[in-house]
PDB file of the backbone (N, CA, C, O) and the ligand in Angstrom, with CONECT records:
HET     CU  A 101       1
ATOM      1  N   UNK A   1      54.547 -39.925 -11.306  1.00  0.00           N
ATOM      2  CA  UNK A   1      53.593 -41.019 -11.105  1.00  0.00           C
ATOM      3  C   UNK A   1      54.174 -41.986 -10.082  1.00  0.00           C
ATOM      4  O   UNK A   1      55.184 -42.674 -10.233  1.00  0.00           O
ATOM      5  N   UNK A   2      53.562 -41.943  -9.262  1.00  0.00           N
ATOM      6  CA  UNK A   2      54.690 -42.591  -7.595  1.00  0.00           C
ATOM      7  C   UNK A   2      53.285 -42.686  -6.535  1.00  0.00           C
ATOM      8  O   UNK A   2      52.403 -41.830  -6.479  1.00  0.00           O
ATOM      9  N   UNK A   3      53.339 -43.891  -5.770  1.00  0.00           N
ATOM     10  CA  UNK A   3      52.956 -43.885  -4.250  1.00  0.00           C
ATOM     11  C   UNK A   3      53.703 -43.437  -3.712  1.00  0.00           C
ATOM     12  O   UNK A   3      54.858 -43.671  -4.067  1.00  0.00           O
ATOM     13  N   UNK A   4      53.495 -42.667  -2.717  1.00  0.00           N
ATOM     14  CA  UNK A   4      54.370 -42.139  -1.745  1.00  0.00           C
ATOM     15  C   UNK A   4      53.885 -42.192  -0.173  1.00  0.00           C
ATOM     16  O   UNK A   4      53.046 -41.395   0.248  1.00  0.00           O
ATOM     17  N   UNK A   5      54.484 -43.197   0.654  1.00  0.00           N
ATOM     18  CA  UNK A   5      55.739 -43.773   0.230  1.00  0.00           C
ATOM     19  C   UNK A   5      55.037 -44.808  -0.535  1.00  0.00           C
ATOM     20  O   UNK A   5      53.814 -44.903  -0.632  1.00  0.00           O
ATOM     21  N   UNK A   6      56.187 -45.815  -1.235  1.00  0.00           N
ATOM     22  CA  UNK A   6      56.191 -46.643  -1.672  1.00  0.00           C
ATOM     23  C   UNK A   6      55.774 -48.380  -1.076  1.00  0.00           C
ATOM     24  O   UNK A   6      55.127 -49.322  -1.534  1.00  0.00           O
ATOM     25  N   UNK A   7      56.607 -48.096   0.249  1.00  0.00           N
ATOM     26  CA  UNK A   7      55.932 -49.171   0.873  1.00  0.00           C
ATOM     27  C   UNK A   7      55.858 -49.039   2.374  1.00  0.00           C
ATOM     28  O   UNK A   7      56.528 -48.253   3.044  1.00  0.00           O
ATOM     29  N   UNK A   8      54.884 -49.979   2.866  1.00  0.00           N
ATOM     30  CA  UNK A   8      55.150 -49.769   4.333  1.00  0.00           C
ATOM     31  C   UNK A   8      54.911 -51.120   4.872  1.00  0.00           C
ATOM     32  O   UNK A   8      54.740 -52.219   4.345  1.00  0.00           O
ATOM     33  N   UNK A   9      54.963 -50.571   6.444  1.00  0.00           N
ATOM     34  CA  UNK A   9      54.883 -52.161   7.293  1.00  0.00           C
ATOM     35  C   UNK A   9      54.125 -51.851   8.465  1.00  0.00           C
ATOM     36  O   UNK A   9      54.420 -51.097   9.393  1.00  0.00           O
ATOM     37  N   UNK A  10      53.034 -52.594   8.269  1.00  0.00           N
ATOM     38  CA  UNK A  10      51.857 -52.848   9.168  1.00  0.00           C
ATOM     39  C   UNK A  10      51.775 -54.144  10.187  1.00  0.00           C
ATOM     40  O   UNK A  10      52.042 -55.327   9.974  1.00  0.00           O
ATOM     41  N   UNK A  11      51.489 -53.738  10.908  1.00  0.00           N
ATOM     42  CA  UNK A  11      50.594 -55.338  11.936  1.00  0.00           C
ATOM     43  C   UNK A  11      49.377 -55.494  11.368  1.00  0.00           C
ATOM     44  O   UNK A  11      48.791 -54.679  10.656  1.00  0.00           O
ATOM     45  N   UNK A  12      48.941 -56.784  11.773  1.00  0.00           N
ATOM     46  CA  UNK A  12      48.220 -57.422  11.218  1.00  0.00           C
ATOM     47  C   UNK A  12      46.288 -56.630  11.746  1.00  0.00           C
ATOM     48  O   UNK A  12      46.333 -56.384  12.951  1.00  0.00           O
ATOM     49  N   UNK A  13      45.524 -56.432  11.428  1.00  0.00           N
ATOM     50  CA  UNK A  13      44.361 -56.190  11.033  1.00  0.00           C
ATOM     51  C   UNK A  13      44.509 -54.428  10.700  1.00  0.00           C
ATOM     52  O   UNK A  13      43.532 -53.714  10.930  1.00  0.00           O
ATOM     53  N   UNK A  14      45.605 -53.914  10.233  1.00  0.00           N
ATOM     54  CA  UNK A  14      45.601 -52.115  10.158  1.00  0.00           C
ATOM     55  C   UNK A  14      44.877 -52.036   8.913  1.00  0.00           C
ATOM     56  O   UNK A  14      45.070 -52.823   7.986  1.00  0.00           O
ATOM     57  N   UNK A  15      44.123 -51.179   8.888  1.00  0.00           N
ATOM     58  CA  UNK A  15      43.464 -50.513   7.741  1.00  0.00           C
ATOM     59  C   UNK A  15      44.477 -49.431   7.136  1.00  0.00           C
ATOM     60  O   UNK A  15      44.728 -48.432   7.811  1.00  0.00           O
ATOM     61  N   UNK A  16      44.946 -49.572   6.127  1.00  0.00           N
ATOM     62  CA  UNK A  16      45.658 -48.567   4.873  1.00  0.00           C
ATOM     63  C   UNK A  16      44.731 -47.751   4.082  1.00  0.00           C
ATOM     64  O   UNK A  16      43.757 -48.180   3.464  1.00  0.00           O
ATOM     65  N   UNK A  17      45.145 -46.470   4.162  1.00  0.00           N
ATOM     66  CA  UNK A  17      43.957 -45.857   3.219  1.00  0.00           C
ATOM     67  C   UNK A  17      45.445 -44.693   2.519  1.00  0.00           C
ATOM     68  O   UNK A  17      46.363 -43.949   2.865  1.00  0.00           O
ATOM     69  N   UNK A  18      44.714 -45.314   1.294  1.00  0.00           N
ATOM     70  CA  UNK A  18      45.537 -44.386   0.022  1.00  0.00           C
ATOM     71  C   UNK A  18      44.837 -43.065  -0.237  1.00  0.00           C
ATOM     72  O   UNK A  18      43.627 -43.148  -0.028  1.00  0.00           O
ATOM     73  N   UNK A  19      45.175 -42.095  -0.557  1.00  0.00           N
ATOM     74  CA  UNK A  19      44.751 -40.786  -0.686  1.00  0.00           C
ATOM     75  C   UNK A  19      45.449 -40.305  -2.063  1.00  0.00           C
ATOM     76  O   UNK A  19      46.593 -40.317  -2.517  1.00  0.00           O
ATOM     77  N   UNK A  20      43.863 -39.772  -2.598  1.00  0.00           N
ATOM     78  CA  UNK A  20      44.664 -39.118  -4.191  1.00  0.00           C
ATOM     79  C   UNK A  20      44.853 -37.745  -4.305  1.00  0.00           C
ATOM     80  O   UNK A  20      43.927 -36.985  -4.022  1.00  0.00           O
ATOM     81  N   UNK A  21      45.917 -37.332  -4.676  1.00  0.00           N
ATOM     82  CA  UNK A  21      46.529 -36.074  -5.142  1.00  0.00           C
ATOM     83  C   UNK A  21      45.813 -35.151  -5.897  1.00  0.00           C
ATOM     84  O   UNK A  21      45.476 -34.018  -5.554  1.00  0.00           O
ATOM     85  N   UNK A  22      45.589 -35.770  -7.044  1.00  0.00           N
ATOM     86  CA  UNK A  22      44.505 -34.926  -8.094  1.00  0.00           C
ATOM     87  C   UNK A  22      45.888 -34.658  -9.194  1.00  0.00           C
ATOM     88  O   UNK A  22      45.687 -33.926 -10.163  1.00  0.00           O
ATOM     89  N   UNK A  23      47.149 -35.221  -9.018  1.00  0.00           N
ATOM     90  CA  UNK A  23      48.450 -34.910  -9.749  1.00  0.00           C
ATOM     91  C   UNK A  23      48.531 -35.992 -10.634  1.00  0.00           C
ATOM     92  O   UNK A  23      48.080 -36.963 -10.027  1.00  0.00           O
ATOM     93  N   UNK A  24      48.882 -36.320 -11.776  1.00  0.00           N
ATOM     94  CA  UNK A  24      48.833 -37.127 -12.840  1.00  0.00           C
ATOM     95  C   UNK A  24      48.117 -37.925 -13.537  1.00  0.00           C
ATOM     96  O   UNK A  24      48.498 -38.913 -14.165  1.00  0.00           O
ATOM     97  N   UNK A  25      46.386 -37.228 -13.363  1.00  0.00           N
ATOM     98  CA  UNK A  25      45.779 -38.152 -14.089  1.00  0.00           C
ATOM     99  C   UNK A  25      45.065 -38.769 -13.258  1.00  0.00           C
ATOM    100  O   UNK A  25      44.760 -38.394 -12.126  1.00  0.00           O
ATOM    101  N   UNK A  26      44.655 -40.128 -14.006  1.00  0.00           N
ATOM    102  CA  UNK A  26      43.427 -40.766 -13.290  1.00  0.00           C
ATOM    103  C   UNK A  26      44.333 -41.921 -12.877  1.00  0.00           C
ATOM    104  O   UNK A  26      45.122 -42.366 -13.711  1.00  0.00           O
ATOM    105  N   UNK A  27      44.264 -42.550 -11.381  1.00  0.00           N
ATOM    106  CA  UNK A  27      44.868 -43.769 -10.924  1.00  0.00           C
ATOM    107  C   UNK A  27      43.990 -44.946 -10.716  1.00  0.00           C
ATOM    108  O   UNK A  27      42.787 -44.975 -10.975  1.00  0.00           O
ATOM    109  N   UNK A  28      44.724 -45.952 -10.207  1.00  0.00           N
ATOM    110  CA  UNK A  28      43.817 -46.632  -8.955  1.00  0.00           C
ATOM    111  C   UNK A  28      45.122 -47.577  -8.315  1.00  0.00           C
ATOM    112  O   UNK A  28      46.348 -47.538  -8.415  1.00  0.00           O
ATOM    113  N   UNK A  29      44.246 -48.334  -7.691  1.00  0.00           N
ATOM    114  CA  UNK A  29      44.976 -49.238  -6.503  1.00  0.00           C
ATOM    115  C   UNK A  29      44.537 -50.954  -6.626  1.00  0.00           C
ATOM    116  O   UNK A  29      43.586 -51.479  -6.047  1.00  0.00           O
ATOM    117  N   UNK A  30      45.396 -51.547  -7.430  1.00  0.00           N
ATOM    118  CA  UNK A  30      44.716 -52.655  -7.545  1.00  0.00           C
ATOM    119  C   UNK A  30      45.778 -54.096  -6.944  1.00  0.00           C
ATOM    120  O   UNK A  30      46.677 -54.332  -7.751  1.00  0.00           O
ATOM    121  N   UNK A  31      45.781 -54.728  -6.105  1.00  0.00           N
ATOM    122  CA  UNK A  31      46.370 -55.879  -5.796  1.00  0.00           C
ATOM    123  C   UNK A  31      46.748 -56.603  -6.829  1.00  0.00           C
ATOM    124  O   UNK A  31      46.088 -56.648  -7.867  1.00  0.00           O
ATOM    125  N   UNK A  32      48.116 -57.400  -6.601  1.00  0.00           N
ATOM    126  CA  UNK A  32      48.499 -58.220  -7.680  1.00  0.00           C
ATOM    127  C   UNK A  32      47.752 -59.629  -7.400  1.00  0.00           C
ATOM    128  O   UNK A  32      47.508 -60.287  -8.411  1.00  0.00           O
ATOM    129  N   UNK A  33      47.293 -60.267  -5.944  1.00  0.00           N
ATOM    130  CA  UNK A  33      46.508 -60.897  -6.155  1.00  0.00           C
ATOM    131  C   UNK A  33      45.070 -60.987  -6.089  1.00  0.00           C
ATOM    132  O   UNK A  33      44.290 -61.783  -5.566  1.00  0.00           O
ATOM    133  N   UNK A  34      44.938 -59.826  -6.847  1.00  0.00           N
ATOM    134  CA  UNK A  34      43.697 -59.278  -6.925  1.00  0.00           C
ATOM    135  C   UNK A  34      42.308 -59.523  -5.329  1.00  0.00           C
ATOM    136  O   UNK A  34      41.111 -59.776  -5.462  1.00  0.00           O
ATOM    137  N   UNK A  35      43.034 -59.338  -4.080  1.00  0.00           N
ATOM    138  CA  UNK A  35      42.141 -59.205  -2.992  1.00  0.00           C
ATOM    139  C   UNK A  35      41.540 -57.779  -2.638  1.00  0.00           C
ATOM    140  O   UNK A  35      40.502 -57.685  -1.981  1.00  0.00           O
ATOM    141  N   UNK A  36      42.336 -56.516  -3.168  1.00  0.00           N
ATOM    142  CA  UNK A  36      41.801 -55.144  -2.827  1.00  0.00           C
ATOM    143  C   UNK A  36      41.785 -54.706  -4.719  1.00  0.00           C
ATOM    144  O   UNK A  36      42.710 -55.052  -5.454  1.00  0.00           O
ATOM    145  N   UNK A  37      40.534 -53.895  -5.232  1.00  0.00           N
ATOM    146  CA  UNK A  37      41.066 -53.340  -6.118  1.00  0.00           C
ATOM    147  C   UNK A  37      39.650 -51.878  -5.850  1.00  0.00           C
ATOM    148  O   UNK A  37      38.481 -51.965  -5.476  1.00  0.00           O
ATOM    149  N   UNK A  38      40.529 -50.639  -6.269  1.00  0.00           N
ATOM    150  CA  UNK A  38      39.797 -49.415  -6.281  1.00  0.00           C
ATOM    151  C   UNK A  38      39.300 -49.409  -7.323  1.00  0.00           C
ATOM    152  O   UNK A  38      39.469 -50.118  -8.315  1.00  0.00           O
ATOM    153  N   UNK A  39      38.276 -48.096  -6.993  1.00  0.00           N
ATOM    154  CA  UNK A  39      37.989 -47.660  -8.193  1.00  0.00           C
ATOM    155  C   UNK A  39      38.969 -46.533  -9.242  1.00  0.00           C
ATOM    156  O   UNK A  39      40.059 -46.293  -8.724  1.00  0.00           O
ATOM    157  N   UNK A  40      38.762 -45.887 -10.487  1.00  0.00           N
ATOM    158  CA  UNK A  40      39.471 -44.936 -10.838  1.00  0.00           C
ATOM    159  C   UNK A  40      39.016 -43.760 -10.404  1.00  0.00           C
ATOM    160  O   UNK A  40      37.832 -43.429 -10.350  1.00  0.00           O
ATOM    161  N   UNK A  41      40.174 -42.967 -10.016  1.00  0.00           N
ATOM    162  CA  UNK A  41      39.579 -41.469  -9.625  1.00  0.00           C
ATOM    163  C   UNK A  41      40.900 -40.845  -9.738  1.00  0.00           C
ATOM    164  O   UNK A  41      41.985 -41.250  -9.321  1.00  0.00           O
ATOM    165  N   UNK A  42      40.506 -39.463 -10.575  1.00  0.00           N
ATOM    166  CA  UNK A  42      41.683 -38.178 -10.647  1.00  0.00           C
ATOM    167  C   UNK A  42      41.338 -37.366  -9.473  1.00  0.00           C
ATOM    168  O   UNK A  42      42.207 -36.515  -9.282  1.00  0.00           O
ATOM    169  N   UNK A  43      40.468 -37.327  -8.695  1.00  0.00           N
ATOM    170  CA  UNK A  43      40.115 -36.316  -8.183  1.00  0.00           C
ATOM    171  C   UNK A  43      41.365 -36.147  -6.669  1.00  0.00           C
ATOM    172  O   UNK A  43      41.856 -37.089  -6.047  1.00  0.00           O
ATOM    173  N   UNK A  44      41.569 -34.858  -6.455  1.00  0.00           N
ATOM    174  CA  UNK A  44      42.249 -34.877  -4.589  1.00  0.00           C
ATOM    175  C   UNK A  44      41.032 -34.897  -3.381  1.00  0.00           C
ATOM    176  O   UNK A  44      40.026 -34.287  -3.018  1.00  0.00           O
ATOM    177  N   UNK A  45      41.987 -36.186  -3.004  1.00  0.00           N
ATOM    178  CA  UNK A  45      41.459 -36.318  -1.468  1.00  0.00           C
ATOM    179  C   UNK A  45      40.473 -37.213  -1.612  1.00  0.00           C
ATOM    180  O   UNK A  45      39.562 -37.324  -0.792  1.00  0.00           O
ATOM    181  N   UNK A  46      40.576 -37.871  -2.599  1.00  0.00           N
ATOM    182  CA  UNK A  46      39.824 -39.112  -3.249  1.00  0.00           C
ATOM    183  C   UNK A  46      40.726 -40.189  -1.931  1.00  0.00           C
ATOM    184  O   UNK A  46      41.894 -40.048  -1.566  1.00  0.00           O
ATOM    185  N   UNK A  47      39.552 -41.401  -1.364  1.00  0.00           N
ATOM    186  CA  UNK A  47      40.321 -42.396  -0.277  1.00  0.00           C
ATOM    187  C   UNK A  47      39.762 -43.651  -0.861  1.00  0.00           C
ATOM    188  O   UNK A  47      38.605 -43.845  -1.233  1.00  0.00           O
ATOM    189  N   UNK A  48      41.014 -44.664  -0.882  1.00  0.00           N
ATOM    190  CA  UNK A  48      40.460 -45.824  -0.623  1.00  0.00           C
ATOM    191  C   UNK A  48      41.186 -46.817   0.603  1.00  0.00           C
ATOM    192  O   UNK A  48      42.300 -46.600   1.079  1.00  0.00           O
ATOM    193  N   UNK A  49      40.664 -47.470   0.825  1.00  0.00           N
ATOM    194  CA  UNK A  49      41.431 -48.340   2.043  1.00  0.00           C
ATOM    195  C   UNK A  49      40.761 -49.848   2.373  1.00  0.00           C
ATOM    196  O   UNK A  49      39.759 -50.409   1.932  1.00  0.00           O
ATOM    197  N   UNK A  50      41.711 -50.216   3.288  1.00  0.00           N
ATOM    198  CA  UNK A  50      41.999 -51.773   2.917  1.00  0.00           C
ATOM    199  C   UNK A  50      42.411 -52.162   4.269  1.00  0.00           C
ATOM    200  O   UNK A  50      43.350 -51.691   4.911  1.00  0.00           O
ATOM    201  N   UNK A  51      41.571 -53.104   4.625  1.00  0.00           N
ATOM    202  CA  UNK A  51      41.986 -53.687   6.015  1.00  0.00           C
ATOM    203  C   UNK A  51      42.660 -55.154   6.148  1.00  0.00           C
ATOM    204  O   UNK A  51      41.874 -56.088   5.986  1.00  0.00           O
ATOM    205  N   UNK A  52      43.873 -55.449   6.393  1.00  0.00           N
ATOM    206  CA  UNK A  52      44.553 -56.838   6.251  1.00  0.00           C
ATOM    207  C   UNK A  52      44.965 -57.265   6.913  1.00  0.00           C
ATOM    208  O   UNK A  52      45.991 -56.981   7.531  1.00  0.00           O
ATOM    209  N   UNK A  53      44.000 -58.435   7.022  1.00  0.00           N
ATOM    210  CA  UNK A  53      43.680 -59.313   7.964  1.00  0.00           C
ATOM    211  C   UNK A  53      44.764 -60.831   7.846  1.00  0.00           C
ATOM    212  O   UNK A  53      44.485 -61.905   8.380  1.00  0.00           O
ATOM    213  N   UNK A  54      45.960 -60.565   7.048  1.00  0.00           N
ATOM    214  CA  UNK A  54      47.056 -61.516   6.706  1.00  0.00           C
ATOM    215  C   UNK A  54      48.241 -61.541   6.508  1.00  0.00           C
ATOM    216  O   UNK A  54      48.667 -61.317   5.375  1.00  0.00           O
ATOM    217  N   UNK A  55      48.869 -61.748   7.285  1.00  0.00           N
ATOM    218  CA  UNK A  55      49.911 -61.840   7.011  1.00  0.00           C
ATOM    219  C   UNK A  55      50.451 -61.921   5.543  1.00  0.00           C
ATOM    220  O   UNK A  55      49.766 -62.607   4.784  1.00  0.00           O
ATOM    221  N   UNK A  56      51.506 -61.364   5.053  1.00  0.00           N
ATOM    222  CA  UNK A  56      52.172 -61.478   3.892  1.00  0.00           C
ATOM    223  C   UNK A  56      52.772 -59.803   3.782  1.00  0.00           C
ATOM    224  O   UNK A  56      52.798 -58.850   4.562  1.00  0.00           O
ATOM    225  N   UNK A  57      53.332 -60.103   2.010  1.00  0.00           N
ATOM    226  CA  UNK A  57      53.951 -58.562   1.029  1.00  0.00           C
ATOM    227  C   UNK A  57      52.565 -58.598   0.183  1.00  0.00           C
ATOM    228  O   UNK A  57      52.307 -59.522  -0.589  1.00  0.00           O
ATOM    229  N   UNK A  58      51.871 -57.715   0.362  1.00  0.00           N
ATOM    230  CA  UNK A  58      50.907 -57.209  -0.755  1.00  0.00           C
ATOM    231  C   UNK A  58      51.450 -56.445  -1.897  1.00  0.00           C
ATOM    232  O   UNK A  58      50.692 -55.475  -1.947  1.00  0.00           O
ATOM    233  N   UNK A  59      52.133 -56.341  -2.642  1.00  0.00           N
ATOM    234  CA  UNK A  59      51.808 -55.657  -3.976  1.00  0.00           C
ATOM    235  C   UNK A  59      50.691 -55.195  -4.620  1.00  0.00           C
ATOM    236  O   UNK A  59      49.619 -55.783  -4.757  1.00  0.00           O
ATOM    237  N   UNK A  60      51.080 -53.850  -5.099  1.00  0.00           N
ATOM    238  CA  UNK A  60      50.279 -53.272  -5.993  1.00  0.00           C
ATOM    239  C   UNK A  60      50.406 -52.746  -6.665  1.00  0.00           C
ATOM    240  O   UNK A  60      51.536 -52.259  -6.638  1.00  0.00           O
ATOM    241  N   UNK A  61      49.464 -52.254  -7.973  1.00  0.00           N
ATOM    242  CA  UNK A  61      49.647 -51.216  -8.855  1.00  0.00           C
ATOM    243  C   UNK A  61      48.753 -50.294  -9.206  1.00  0.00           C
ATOM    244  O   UNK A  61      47.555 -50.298  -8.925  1.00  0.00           O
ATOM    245  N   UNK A  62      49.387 -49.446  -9.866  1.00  0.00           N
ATOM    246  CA  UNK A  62      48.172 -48.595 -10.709  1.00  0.00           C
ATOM    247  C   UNK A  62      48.044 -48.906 -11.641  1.00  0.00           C
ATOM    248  O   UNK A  62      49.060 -48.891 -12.336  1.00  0.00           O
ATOM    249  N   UNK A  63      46.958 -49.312 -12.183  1.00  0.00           N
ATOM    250  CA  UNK A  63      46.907 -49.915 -13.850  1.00  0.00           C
ATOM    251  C   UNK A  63      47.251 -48.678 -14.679  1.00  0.00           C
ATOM    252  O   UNK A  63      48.442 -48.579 -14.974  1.00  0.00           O
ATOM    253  N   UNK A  64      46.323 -47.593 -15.166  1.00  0.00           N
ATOM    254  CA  UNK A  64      46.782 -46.725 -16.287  1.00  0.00           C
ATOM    255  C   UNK A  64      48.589 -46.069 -15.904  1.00  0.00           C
ATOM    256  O   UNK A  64      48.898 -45.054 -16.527  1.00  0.00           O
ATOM    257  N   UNK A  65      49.740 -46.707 -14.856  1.00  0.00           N
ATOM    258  CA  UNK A  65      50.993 -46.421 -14.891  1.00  0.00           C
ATOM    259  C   UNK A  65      51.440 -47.421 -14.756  1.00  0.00           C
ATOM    260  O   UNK A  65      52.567 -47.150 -14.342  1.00  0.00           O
ATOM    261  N   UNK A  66      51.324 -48.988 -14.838  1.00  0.00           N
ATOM    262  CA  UNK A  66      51.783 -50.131 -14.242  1.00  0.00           C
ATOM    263  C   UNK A  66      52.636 -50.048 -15.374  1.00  0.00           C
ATOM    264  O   UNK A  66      53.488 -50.882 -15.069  1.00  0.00           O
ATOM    265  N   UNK A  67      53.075 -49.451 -16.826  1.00  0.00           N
ATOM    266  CA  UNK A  67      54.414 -49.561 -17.548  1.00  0.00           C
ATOM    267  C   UNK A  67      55.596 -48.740 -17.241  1.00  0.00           C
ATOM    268  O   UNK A  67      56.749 -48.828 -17.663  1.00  0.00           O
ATOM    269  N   UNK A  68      54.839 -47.602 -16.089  1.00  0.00           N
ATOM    270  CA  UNK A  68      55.922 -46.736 -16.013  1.00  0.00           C
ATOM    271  C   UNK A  68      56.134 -46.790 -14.427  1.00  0.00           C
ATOM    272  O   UNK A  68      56.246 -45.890 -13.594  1.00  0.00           O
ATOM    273  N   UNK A  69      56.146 -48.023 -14.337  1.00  0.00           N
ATOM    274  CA  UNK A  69      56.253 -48.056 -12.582  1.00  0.00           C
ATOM    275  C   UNK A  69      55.692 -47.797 -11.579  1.00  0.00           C
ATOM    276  O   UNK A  69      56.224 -47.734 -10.471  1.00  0.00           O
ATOM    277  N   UNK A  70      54.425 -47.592 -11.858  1.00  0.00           N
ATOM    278  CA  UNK A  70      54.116 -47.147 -10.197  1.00  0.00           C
ATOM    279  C   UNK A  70      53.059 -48.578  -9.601  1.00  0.00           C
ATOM    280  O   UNK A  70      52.127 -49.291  -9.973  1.00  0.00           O
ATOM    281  N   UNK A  71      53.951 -48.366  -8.480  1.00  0.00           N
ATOM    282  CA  UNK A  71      53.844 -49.517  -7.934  1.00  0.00           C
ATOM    283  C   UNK A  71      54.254 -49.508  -6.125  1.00  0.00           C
ATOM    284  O   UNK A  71      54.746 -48.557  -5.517  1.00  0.00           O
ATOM    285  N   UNK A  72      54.047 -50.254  -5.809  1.00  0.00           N
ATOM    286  CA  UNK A  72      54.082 -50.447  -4.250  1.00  0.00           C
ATOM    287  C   UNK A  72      53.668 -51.650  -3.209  1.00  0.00           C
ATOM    288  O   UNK A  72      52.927 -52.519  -3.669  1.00  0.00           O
ATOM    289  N   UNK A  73      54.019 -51.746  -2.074  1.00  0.00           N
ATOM    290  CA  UNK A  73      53.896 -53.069  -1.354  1.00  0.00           C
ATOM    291  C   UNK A  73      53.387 -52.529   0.114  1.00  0.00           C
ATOM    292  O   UNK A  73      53.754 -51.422   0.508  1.00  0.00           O
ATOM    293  N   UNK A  74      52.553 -53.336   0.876  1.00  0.00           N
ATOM    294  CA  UNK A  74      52.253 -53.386   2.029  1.00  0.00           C
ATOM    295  C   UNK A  74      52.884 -54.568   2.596  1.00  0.00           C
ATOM    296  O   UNK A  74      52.609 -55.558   1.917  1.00  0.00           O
ATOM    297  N   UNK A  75      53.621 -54.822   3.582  1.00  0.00           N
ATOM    298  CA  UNK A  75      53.930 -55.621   4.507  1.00  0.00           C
ATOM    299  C   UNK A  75      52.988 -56.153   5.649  1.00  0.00           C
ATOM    300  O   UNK A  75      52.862 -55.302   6.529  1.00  0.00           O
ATOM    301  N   UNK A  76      52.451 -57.044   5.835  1.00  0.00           N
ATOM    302  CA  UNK A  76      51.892 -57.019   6.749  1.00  0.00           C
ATOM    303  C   UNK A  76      52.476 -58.297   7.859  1.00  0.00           C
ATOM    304  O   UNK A  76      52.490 -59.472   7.492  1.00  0.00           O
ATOM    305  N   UNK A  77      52.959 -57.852   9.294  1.00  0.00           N
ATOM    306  CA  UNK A  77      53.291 -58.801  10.148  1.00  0.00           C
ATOM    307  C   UNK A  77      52.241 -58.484  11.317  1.00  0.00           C
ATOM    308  O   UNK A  77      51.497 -57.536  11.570  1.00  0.00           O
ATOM    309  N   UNK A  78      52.605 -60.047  12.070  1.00  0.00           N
ATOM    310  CA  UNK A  78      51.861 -60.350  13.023  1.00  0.00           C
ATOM    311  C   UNK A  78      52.156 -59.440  14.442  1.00  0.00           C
ATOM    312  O   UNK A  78      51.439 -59.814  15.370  1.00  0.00           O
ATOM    313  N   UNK A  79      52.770 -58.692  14.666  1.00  0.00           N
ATOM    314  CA  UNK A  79      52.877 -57.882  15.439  1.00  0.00           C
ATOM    315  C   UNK A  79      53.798 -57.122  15.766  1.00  0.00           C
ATOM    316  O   UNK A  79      54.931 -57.506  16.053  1.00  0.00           O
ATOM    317  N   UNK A  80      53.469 -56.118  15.759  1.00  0.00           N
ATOM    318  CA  UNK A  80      54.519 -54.788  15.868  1.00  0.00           C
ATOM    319  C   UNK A  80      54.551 -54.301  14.264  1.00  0.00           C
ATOM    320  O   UNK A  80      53.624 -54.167  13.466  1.00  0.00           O
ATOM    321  N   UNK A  81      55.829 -54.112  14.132  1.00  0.00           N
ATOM    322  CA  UNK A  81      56.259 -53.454  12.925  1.00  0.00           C
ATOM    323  C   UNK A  81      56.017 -51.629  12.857  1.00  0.00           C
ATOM    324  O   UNK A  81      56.901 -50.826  12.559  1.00  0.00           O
ATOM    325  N   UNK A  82      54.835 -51.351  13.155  1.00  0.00           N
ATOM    326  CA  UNK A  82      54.851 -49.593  13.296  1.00  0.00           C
ATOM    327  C   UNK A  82      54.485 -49.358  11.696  1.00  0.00           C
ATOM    328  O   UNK A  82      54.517 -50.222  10.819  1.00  0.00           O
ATOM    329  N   UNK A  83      54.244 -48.413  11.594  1.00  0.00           N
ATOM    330  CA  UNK A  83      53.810 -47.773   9.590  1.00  0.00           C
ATOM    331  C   UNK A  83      54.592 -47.215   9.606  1.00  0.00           C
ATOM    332  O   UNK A  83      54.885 -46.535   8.623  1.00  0.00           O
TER     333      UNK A  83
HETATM  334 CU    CU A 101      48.726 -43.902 -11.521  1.00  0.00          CU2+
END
């Protein structure tokens, strides 16, 4: 139960799109300050994505694994950085 990767680093307006496996069940993708949240889906090749338009560390989780860690961060800077 893992994002992979775990985190990355974006410039500022990149759209992130998470892609599901169809491996452990049902996930989702929900912001800790609740600005992006998915829906649930087990299915592969299930997408959601997120365009950020701000600077900051986004955190996130998967709720049905948020006790067993899975978790992850988007970086987002004002220019450059690369994914
Ligand atoms: Cu999960």
């Amino acid at each position: 139960m893992a994002f992979a990767p775990p985190a990355v680093m974006v410039s500022l307006g990149t759209t992130v799109v998470w892609e599901w496996t169809g491996n452990g069940g049902t996930h989702n993708v929900v912001a800790q300050n609740s600005e992006f949240e998915s829906e649930y889906s087990s299915s592969d090749g299930y997408t959601f994505e997120y365009t950020f338009d701000g600077e900051g560390v986004y955190k996130y989780v998967c709720e049905p694994h948020r006790s067993t860690g899975m978790k992850g961060a988007v970086t987002v800077e004002s220019q450059g950085g690369g994914v």
